[in-house]
FIDOFI-867321 format. One record per residue (C-alpha): x, y, z. Coordinates in pm, whole numbers, plus 50000, padded with zeros to 5 digits. Example, Ala and Ser with C-alpha at 12.3 -4.5 7.8 and 13.67 -1.06 7.14 Angstrom:
<sites>
512304955050780
513674989450714
</sites>
This chain:
<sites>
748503386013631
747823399113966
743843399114097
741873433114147
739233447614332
736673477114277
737533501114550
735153518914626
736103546314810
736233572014561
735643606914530
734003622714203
734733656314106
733323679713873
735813693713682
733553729013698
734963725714077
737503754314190
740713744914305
739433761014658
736443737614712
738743711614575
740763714914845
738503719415148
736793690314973
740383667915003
741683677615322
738253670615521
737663636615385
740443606715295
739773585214936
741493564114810
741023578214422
740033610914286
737803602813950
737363639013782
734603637813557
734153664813267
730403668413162
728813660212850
728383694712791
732243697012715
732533663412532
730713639712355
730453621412594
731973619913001
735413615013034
736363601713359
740563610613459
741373589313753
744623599614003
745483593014382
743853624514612
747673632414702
748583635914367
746203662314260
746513680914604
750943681414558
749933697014211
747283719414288
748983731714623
752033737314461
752103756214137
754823771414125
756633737714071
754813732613740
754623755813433
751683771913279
749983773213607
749173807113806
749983814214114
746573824514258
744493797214173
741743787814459
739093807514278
739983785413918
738273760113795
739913726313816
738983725513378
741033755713317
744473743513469
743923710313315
743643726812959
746313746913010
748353720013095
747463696712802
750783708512668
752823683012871
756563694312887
759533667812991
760253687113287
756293680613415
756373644513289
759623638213514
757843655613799
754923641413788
755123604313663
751723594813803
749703622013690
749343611013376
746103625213329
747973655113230
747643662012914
744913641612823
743053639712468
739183623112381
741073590212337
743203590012640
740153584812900
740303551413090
739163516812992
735283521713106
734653486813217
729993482913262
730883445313473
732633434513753
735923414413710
737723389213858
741103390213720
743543415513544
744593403113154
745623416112819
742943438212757
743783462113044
747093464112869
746743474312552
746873510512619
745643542312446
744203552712746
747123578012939
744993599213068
744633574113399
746173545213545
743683527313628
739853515413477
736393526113575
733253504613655
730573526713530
726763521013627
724843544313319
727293572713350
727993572413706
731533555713850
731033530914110
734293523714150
738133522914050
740143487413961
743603483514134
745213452514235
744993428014534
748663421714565
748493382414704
750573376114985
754383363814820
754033377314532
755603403714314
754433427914094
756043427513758
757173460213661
754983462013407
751723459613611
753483486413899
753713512513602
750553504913493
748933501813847
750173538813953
752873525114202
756253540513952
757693572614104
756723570614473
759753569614662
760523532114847
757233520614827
756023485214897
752603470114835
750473456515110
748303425915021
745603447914954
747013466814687
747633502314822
750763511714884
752823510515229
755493534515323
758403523315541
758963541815869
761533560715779
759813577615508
756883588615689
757173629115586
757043615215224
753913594415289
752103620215429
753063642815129
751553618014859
748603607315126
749093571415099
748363569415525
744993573615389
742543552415524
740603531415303
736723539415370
733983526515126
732003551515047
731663570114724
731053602514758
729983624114491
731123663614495
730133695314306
730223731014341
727173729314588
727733700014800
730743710515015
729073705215375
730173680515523
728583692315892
724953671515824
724283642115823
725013622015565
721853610815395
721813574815149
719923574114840
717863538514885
715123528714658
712413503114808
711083478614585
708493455514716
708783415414684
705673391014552
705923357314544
703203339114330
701883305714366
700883286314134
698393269114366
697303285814662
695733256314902
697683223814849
697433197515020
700633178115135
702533161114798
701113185714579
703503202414345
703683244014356
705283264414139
706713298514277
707363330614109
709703359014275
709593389114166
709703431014275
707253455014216
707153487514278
704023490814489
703163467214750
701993429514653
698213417214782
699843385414904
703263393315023
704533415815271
707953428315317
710203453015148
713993452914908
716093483114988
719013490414696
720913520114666
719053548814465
720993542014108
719643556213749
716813535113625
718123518813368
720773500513621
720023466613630
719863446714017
721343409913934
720423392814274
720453363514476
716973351814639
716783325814866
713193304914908
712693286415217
709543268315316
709283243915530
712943220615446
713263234715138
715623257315090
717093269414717
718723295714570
717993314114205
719173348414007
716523378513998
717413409513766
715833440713833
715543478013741
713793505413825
713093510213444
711863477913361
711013464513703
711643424013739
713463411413413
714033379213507
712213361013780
713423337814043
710893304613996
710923276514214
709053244614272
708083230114606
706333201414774
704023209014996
704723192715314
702993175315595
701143196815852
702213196616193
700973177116449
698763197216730
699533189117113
697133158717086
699793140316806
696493148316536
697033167916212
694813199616206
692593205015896
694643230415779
697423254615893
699243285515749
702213276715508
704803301315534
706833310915208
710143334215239
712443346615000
715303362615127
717003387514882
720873396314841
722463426114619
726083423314589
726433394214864
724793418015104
721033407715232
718933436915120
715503423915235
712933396015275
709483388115120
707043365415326
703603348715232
701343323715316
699813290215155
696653274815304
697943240315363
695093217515374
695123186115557
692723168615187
690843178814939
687803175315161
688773209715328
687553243215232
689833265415047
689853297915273
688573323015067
691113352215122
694783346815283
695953365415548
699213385415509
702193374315721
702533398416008
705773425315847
708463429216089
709603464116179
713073461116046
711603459515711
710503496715763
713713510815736
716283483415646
719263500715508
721763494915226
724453516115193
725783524914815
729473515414769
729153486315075
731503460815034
730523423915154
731653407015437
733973378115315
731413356015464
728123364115523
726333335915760
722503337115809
720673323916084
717073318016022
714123301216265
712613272516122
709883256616343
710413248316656
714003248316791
715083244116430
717393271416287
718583271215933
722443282915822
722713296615457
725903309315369
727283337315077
730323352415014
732213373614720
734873345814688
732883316214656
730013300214580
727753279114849
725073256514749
722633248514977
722993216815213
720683194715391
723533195115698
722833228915760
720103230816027
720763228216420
718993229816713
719143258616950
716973249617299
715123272317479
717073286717737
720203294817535
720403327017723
720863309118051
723203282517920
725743309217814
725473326018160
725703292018348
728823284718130
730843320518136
729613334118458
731513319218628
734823329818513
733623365518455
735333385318754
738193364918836
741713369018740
742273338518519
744573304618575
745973277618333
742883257718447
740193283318401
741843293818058
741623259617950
737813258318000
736763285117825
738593276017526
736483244517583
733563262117602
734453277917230
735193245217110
731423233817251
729973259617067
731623257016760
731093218016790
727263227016804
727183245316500
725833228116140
728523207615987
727363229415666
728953260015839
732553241615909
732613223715559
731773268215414
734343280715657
737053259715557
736213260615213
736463297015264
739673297115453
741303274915230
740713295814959
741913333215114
743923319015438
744913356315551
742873373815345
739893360315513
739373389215711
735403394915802
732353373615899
728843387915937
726093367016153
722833382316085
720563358716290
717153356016405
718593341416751
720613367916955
721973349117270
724643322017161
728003340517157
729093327516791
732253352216833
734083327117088
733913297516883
737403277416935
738343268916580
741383244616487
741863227816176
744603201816060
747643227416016
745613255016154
746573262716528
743203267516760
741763303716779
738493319316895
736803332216573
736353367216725
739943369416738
740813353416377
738543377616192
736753409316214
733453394416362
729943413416362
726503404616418
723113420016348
719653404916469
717603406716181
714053408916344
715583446916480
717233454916198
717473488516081
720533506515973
723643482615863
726103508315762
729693507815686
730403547215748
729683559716047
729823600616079
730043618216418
730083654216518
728773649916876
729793630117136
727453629217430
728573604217754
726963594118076
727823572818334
727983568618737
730223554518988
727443552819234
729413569319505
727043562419828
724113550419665
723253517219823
722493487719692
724053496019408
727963486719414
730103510319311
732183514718995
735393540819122
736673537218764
733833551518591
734663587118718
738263583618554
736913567618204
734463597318138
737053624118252
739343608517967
736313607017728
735553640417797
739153656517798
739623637317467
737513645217285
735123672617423
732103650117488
729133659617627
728793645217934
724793641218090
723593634518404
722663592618454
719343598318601
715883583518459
714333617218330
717643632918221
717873599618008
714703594617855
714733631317736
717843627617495
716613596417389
713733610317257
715073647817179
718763647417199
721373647516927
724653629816929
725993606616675
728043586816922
726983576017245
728993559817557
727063546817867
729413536218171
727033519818414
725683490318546
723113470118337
720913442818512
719143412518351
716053399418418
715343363518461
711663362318333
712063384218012
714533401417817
712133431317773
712693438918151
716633442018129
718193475018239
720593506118229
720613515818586
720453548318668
721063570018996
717673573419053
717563533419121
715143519319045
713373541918847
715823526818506
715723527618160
714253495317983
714283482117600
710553490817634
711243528217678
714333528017451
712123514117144
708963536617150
707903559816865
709213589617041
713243575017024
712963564516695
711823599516560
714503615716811
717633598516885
717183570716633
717063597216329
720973603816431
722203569316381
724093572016677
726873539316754
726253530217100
728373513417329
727153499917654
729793500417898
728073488918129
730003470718397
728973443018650
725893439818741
724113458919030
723413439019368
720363443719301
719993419619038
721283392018829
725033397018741
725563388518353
725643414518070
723733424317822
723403395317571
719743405717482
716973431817482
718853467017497
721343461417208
717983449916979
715663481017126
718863506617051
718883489116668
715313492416651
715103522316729
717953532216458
720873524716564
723993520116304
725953500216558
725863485316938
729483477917131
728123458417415
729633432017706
728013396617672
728913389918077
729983409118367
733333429318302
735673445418524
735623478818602
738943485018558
739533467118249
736743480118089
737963518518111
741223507617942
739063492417687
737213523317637
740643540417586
741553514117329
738663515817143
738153553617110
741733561917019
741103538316737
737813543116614
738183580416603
741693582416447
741993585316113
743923553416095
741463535415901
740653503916156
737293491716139
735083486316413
735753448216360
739153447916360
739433470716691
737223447316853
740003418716739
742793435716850
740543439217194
740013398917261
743393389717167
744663403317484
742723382717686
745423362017730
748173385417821
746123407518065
744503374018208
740713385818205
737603373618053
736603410918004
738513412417689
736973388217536
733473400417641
732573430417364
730713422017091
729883442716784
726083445916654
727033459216356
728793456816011
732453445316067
733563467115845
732033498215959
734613528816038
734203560116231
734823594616046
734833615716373
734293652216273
733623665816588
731333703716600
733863735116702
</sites>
């Protein structure tokens, strides 16, 4: 039996809809199922019919072809043609072999499935249910999301599962891996007829009669919940045994700071997730179940040792110390959030217990940390967390597999990572590249993927082992933002060497700035600024710059703003745009990463991370979501010459971004214009890439065009994310 998956990308109609709205509805947005849901009010109880978007757009767009329905239909409801079709005639059968939700009767409604499922067997064939080819997860009475197959690579459908699957009837079709059909070249009129060039977002969108706008901005149902982690014995002292309790409230906890974002679902849905405790070297996983209902059903509960305190600069224990306690949370393999309290570790019993603990300082990513409903997992997630010291923990979570927890999994990242990398890539950053240099930077991936925990290699493989090509995406959400984990040089036995930003669809998010992960991405305005600095010494100047925001512009009727200091800082903290592309130089600082800069023509009056993270941008700018890219190409003069590994991709996140495109080294001018062209032409086609995989298809040409600048953009985002550009008239 072949495997499935819930796609999620589904649209849900109200069969009250018109035929009209239907329409507009269809032709604005791509799905990759329509799920038409008829209301209690009509029924018992919902019945959910289930067809391809082309499918019910050939019918309703063409009625003559079909009897018993009118000509004039836009102003109909979408009930009334299907009851006067329930009278299904051979001549509409033949015509329509997939629409079988036509006629349908109360016990032809698909197989509503209330759990997730791993594998396709005799149950989903014993019929009954014509009315739709294909099963429904329902959470209460809402559809998350339709079943279809993952067609492995090699293998066949039977015959039996392409009928049942949808597939019969569509003219030389073939089936990609991923289960939605693929038409040949040749047959491209008929594949835009039945819509199957669709992309394949993730979002479920839900449509009625009122909700047919599609110019605002998309707003996300998330419900907080708030994390508290009892102790069973608040001031151990080292060897003592503690028993911890996990749980979510709904208000705030005395003890525990931090928040859980999930997506807004009816109360009675129950959460089942994964929580994480780390304190000190321990490190375990448990299950929590949640509702909003019924709050925490079932508790995550640990035990811990306490451990030693740490020794003060004089080698001597202190009498006490603050013992910090984190659970990190995790709703379908995504991290949703992170709950943090302290222990007063005493050094004896001779020691005072304090007689109130202090909260843990909350981060400001926890203030609007954002989980998007229908958001499908990376197929690895890998998260970096600081330990003490230099120490950095790797925990590791994916839909495929399961990890357990490993005592191989912390490494050591020195201060001055920031430096290393420059030392390391700078210097092959403007140069056209040999044999020779070529070589060393593939030994410089191989260095850093040499440095990394052998927990990480022994998941990896694991995980590649398992899905070889259909290991497509890897998420690093890290509390360390400098080590470029993208250009690790992987080789197995059997497996040929590649950098791992090249191999997969590679994103990264730094959790301490953490604000808006999303996978969909809406933009209606396009605003760009740049500068060649023609004349404006001692600034070098960039003649391509001119060029790439001509294209930019001409392309898609951008906004283009003047790069000055005050004409900046006023968008960022008034201006609306939903994308945003900055071709410039950008400057490091040695001493802090708080001082790096965008530089502007009025040099040096430029724009920091501290101005791009204040209150003002956040309630401006940062309420659009924008994606940013930072184009910003070799250094000024005037300053240091890498990129932008740190500070302004973290203060645009903060300050709510949904994604940052950035250089981590100087770039070529040149280059990076065709890059821009590259990327745009893919992320705002309606060809269904995501960000990820443009970025891929960007480093792999490294190579044949013989510069390091392809290999130098890196995306702070969700790998998966895609770009539905709906630009204003």
């Amino acid at each position: 039996m072949s495997e499935i998956r819930l796609n999620k990308n589904i649209c849900i109609i109200e069969t009250s809809m018109t035929v009209g709205q239907i329409i507009d509805t269809l032709d604005k947005t791509q799905y990759a199922y329509i799920v038409l849901r008829r209301p209690k009010q009509e029924a018992d109880n919902y019945w959910f019919y289930v067809c391809r978007p082309a499918q019910l757009l050939f019918w309703i767009k063409n009625p003559g072809s079909f009897p018993n329905i009118p000509e004039d239909i836009e102003g109909t409801p979408i009930s009334y043609l299907i009851d006067k079709i329930r009278i299904k005639s051979d001549s509409a059968s033949k015509m329509l072999p997939l629409m079988e939700l036509i006629p349908f009767h109360e016990t032809d409604s698909a197989p509503v499935v209330n759990k997730k499922i791993s594998s396709w067997d005799e149950h989903f064939y014993r019929g009954g249910w014509n009315s739709a080819n294909f099963p429904v997860l329902l959470q209460g009475n809402k559809p998350q999301g339709v079943f279809d197959p993952v067609q492995v690579q090699g293998k066949k459908m039977s015959k039996q599962e392409n009928r049942l699957f949808g597939y019969v009837g569509i003219p030389e079709t073939i089936q990609s891996y991923r289960g939605i059909p693929t038409y040949h070249a040749a047959d491209t009129a008929d594949s835009k007829l039945f819509g199957y060039d669709a992309q394949e977002g993730l979002n479920v969108v839900v449509t009625s009669s009122a909700d047919t706008d599609t110019k605002s901005i998309p707003v996300i149902p998330i419900h907080q919940a708030y994390p508290d982690i009892k102790a069973s014995n608040e001031h151990p002292v080292p060897g003592d045994s503690v028993d911890l309790e996990v749980t979510l409230k709904d208000v705030p906890s005395g003890t525990t700071v931090g928040t859980v974002m999930l997506p807004d679902e009816p109360p009675e849905v129950v959460f089942k997730m994964r929580v994480h405790l780390l304190c000190a070297d321990y490190s375990e996983w448990r299950d929590l179940d949640y509702s909003k209902a019924d709050g925490t059903i079932k508790s995550a509960q640990f035990t811990i040792t306490a451990p030693d305190l740490t020794l003060d600069a004089n080698g001597d224990y202190p009498e006490r110390e603050k013992l910090l306690v984190r659970a990190n949370f995790y709703y379908e393999n995504r991290w949703c959030g992170e709950g943090r309290r302290f222990l007063d570790l005493r050094l004896d019993d001779s020691i005072a217990k304090v007689k109130k603990l202090p909260k843990p300082p909350e981060s400001e990513w926890q203030k609007c940390l954002n989980i998007e409903q229908g958001a499908q997992p990376a197929d690895l997630l890998v998260r970096i967390q600081h330990q003490q010291g230099n120490n950095y923990l790797w925990s590791f979570l994916s839909p495929h597999l399961e990890f357990t927890g490993s005592s191989k999994a912390i490494m050591e990242i020195p201060d001055g990572a920031e430096a290393w990398v420059k030392t390391l890539l700078e210097p092959y950053a403007g140069v056209n590249l040999t044999e020779v240099k070529e070589a060393n930077i593939e030994g410089i991936g191989k260095t850093i993927y040499d440095s990394t925990p052998e927990a990480f290699k022994e998941a990896y493989w694991k995980l590649y082992n398992a899905l070889n090509t259909n290991f497509n995406s890897i998420l690093f959400i890290s509390d360390e933002s400098c080590v470029p984990w993208e250009l690790m040089h992987i080789a197995n036995k059997g497996v040929s060497p590649e950098f791992l930003g090249i191999r997969h669809a590679v994103g990264r998010w730094i959790a301490e700035a953490s604000s808006r992960l999303v996978q969909n991405i809406s933009v209606r305005q396009f605003v760009v600024t740049g500068s060649g600095y023609p004349n404006l010494p001692p600034i070098n100047p960039l003649p391509w710059v001119e060029g790439e925001l001509d294209w930019l512009t001409e392309h898609y009727k951008s906004q283009r703003i003047a790069l000055n200091s005050t004409t900046i800082l006023d968008f960022l903290k008034n201006g609306t745009a939903q994308a945003v592309h900055f071709a410039c130089h950008g400057q490091n600082s040695n001493k802090n990463s708080l001082l790096n800069e965008l530089i502007m023509e009025d040099y040096p009056e430029n724009i920091t991370p501290l101005a791009i993270n204040g209150w003002e941008v956040q309630d401006g700018l940062g309420k659009q979501h924008p994606i940013i890219f930072l184009n910003a190409c070799q250094a000024a003069a005037a300053g240091n010459q890498l990129g932008l590994i740190v500070g302004l991709p973290a203060a645009f996140l903060a300050a709510g971004a949904s994604a940052v495109i950035c250089p981590l080294w100087r770039i070529s001018d040149e280059h990076a214009k065709e890059i821009t062209e590259q990327f745009y032409l893919a992320a705002f086609s309606q060809s269904g890439k995501t960000l990820g995989e443009i970025l891929q298809t960007i480093r792999e040409q490294w190579e044949s065009k013989n510069h390091l600048t392809f290999l130098a953009y890196v995306l702070y985002g969700d790998p998966q994310a895609k770009i539905n550009f709906n630009p204003q008239p």
